[in-house]
C-alpha positions as CSV (number, residue, x, y, z in Angstrom):
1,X,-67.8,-4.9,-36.8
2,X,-70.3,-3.8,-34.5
3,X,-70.9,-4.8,-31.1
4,X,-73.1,-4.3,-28.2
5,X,-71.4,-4.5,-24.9
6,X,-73.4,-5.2,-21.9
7,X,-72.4,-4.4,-18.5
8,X,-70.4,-1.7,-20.3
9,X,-70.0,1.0,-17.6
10,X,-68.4,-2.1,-15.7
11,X,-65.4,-3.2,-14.7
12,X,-64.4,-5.8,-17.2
13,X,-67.2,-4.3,-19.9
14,X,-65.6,-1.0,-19.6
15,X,-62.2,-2.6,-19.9
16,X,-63.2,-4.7,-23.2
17,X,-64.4,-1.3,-24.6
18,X,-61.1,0.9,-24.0
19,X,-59.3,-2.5,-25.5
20,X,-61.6,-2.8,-28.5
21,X,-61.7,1.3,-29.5
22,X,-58.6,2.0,-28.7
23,X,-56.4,-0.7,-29.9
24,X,-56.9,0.2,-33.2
25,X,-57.5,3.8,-33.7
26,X,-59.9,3.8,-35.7
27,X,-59.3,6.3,-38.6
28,X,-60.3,4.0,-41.7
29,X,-64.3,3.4,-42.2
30,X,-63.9,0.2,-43.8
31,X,-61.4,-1.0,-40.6
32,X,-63.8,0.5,-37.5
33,X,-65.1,-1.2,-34.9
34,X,-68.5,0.3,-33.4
35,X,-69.1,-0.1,-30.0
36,X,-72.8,0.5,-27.9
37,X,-72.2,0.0,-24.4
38,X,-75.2,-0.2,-22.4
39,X,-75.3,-0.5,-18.8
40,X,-78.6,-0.2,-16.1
41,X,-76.3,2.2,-14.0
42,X,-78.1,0.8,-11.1
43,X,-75.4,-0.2,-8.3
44,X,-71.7,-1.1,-9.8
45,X,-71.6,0.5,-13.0
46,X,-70.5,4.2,-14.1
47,X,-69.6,5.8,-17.3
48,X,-66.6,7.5,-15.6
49,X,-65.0,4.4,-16.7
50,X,-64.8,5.5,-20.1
51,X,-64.6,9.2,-19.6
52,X,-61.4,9.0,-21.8
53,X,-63.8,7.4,-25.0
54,X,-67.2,10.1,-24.3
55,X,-66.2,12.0,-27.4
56,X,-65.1,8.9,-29.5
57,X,-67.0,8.8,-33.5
58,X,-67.8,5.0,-32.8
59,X,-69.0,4.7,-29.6
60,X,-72.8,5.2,-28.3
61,X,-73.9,5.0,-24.6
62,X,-77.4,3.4,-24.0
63,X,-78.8,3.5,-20.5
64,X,-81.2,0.6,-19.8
65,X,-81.9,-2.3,-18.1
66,X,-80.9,-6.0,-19.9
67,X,-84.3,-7.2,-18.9
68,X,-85.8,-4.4,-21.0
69,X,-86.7,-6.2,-24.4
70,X,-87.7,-2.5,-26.4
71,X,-84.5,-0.9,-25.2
72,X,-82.6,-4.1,-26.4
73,X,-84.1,-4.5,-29.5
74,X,-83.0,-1.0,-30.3
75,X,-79.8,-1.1,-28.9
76,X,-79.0,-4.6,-31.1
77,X,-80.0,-3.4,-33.9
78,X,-77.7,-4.2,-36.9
79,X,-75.2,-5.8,-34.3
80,X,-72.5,-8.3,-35.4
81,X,-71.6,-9.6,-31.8
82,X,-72.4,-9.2,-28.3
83,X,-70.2,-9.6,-25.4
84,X,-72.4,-10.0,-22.4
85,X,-70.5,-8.7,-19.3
86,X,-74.1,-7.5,-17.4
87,X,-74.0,-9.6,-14.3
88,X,-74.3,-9.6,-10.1
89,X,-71.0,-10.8,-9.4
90,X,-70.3,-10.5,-5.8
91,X,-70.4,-13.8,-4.1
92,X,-70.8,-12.1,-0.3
93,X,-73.8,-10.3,-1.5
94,X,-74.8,-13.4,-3.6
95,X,-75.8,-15.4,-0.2
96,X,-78.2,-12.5,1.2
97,X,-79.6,-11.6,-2.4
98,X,-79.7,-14.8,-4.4
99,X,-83.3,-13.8,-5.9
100,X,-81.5,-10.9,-7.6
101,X,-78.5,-12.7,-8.8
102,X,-81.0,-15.4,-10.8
103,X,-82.9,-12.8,-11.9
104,X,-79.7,-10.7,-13.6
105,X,-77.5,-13.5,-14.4
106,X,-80.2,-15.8,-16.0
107,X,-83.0,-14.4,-16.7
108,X,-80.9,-11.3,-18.1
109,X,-79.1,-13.2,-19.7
110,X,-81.8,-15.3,-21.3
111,X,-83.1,-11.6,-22.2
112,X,-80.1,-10.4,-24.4
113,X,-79.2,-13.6,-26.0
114,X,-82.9,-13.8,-27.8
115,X,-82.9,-9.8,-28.3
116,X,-79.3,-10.8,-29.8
117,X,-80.4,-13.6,-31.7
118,X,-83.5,-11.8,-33.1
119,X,-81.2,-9.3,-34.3
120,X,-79.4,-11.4,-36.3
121,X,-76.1,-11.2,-34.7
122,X,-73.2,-13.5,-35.8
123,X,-71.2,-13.8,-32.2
124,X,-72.2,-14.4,-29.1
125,X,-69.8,-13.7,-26.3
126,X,-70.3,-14.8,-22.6
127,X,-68.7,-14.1,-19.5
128,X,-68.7,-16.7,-17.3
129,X,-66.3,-17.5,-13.9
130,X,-63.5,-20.2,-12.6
131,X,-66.3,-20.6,-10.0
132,X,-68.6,-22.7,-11.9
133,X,-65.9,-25.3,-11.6
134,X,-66.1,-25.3,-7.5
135,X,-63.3,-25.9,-5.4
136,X,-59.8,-27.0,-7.4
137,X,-57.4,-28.0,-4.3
138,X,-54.9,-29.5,-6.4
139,X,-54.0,-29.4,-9.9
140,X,-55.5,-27.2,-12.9
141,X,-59.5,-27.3,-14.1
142,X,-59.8,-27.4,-18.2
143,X,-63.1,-26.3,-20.3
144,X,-64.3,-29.7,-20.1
145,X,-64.7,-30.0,-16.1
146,X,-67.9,-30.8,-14.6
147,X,-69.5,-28.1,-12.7
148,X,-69.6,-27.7,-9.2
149,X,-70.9,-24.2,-8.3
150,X,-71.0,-23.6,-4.5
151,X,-72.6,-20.5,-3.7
152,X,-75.8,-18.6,-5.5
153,X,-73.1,-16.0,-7.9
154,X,-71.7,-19.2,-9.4
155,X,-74.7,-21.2,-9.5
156,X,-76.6,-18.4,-11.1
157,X,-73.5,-17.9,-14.0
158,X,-73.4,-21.7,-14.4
159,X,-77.3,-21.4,-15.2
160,X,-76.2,-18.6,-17.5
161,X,-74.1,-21.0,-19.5
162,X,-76.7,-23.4,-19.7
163,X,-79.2,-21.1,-21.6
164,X,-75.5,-20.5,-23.9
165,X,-75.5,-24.3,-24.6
166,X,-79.5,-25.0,-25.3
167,X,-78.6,-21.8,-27.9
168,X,-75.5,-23.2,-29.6
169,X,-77.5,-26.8,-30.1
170,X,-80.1,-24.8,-31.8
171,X,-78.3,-21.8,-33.6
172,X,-75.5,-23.4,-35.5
173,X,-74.9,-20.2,-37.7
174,X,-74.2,-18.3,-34.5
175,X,-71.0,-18.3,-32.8
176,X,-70.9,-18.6,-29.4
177,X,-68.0,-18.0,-26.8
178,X,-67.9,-18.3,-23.2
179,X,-65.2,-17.0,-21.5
180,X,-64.4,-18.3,-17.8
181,X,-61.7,-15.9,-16.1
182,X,-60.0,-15.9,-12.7
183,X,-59.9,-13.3,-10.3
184,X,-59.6,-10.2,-11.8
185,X,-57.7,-6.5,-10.8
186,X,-57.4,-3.5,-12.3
187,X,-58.9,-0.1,-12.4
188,X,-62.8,0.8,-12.2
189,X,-63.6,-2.2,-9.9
190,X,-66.8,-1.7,-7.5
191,X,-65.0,-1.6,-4.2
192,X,-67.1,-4.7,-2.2
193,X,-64.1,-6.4,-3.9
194,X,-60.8,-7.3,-1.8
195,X,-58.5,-4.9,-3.7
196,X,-60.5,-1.7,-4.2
197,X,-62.1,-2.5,-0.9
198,X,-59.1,-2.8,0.9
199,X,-57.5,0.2,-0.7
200,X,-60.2,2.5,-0.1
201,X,-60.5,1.3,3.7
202,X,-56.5,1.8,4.2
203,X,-56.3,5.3,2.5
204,X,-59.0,6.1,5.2
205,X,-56.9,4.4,8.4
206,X,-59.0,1.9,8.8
207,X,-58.8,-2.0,9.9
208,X,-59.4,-4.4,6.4
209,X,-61.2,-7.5,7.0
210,X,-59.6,-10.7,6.2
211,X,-60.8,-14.0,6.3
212,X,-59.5,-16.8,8.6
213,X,-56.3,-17.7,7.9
214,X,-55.7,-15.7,4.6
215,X,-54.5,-18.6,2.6
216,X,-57.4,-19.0,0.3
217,X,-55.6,-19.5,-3.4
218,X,-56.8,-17.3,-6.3
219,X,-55.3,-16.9,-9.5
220,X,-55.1,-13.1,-10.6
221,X,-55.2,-11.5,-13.9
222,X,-55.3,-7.3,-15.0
223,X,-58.4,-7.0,-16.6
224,X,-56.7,-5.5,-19.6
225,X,-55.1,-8.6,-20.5
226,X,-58.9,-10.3,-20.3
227,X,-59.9,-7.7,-22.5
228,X,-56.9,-8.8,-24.9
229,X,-58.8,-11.9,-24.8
230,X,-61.7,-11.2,-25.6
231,X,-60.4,-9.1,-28.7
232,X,-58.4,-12.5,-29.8
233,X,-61.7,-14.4,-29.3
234,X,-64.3,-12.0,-31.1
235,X,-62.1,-11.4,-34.3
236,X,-60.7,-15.0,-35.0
237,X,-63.7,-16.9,-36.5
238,X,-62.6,-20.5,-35.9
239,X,-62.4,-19.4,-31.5
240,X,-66.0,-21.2,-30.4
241,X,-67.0,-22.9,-27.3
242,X,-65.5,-22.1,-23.8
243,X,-62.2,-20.9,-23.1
244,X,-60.5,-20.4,-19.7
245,X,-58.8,-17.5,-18.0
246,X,-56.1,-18.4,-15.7
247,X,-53.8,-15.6,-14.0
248,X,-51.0,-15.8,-11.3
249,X,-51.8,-18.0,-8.3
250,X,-51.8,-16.1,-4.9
251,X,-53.2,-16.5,-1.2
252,X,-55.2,-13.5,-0.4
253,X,-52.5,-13.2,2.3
254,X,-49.8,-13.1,0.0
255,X,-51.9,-10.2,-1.8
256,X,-53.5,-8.2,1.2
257,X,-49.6,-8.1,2.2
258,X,-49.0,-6.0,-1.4
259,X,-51.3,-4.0,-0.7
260,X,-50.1,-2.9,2.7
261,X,-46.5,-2.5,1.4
262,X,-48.0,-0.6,-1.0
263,X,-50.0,2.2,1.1
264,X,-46.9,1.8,3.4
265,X,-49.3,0.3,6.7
266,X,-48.3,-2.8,8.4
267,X,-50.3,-5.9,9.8
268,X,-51.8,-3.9,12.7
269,X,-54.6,-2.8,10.0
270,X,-55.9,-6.4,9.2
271,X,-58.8,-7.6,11.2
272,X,-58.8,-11.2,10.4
273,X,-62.3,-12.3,10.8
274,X,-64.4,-15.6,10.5
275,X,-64.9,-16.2,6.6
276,X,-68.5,-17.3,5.0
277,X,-70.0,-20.6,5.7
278,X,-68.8,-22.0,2.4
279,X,-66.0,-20.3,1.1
280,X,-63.8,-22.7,-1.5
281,X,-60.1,-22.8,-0.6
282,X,-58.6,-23.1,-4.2
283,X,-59.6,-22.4,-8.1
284,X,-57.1,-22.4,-11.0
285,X,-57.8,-22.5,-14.5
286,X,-56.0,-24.6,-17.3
287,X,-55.7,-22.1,-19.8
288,X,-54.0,-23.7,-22.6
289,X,-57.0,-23.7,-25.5
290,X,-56.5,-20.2,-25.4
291,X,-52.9,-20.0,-25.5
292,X,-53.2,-22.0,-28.8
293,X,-55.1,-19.2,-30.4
294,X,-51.9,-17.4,-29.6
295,X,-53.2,-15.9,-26.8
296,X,-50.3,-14.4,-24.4
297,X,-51.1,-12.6,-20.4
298,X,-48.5,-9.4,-20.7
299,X,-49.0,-8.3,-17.7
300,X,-47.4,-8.8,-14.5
301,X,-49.4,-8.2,-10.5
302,X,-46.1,-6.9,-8.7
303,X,-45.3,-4.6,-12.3
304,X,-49.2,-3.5,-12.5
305,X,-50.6,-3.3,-8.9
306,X,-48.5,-0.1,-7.8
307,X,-51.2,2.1,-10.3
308,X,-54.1,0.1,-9.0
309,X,-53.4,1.1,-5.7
310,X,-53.3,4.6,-6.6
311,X,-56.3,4.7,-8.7
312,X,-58.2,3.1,-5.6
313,X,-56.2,5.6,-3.4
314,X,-57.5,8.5,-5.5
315,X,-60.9,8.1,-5.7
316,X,-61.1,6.8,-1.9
317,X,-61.5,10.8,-1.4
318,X,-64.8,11.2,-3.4
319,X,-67.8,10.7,-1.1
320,X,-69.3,8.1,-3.5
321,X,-66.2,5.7,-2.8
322,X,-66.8,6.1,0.6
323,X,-70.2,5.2,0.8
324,X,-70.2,2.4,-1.8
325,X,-67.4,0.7,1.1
């Protein structure tokens, strides 16, 4: 199989790639999967997330943009699938740059599923969010809840979908996938996110910012067990539609206090300041079409978050870290 990965000096691209090439080993030519990750480089991506892969037989790096239709067509050629990780994905930046986040998340998007389609692939695999269902306060939200984006990140990858739909309806020899996680952790994460961002400004002594009360709900899974999902989805043919992503439901509070046991400071370093204008209490994902695929989350946030902490901790000394906070 041979797949294009967008987004793929990325958190969760780079993550899906590590997954894919090294689950397993390639040795056998018949039994390979090839990879091309291709990322713009531009603000949240680097290829020092697969620094351990650089020399690996089946995997090319392509720098370009997703809105670049030469350097897609090239980079699909001969493709099987594509799992389209390329987005904006911060929501905080989403409300001061919403231009930018329509023009990546849809318009990108609209980009690599034609130069995907004209290529002949056979899968198509999205990545979507929980946010596209709005605010859950009680109870779980399944693949078939209406929408209800609240801010321009979740607007813009519930657009996304849309172009995924008005393809499926015409394209029935293609497969197509979306995949909706929940909040995500792990290593390689940009750091405007809570937990690298709040790691890197600890290791540095200084105040974190958390918002209002801290009891926002999120439910949190290690990006290595989304890229086991997306693994399950992209080899078992009858997988098609969307499938949810759920994870282990916390308050921010509840996970800001992890992180301070974990870099041993106390609550004197939390500046609780006044959160966003809209800012949706709760989401939580139903992920049991997923789970009937056979589809099983291994890993565990109090097992997993002590060497996320100390990734973040470690590269909290480079300058880049510093100035990307």
């Amino acid at each position: 199989m041979r797949i294009l990965v967008t987004g793929g000096a990325g958190f969760i691209g780079s993550a899906v790639i590590r997954n894919l090439l090294n689950s397993s080993q390639q040795i056998k030519t018949n039994d390979c999967v090839q990879v091309i990750a291709l990322d713009s480089l531009t603000r949240t991506g680097s290829w020092a997330a697969l620094a351990e892969l650089d020399s690996h037989p089946w995997l090319r790096f392509v720098t370009a943009d997703i809105r670049d239709a030469a350097a897609l067509q090239l980079a699909c050629r001969n493709i099987d699938a594509v799992v389209h990780c390329a987005a904006e994905t911060s929501v905080d930046a989403s409300f001061n740059r919403s231009p930018d986040f329509a023009d990546t998340n849809v318009a990108g998007t609209e980009s690599v599923l034609s130069a995907a389609l004209a290529a002949g692939a056979q899968t198509f695999l999205h990545f979507s969010t929980d946010e596209v269902y709005g605010e859950r306060l009680e109870g779980s939200s399944t693949e078939d809840h209406p929408f209800a984006p609240t801010n321009p990140y979740s607007l813009s990858k519930a657009a996304a979908e849309g172009i995924i739909v008005s393809a499926a309806n015409q394209n029935a020899q293609v497969r197509f996938v979306v995949v909706r996680p929940s909040n995500n952790y792990g290593p390689w994460q940009f750091p405007d996110n809570l937990i690298p961002k709040f790691v890197t400004l600890l290791a540095q002594g200084t105040q974190v910012p958390l918002y209002g009360d801290g009891e926002h709900r999120r439910c949190w899974m290690h990006v290595d067990d989304t890229a086991d999902a997306v693994r399950l989805l992209l080899h078992n043919p009858s997988a098609q539609g969307a499938y949810n992503l759920a994870g282990e439901e916390m308050s921010n509070r509840m996970v800001v206090d992890e992180l301070l046991r974990q870099t041993g400071m106390d609550w004197s370093y939390v500046d609780h300041v006044t959160g966003r204008a809209t800012h949706d209490r709760r989401y939580c994902n139903d992920e049991s079409k997923i789970m009937r695929l056979g589809y099983v989350r291994r890993r565990v946030f109090v097992e997993e978050i002590g060497q996320v902490v100390e990734h973040y901790r470690r590269r909290a000394q480079s300058q880049e870290t510093l100035l990307m906070c």
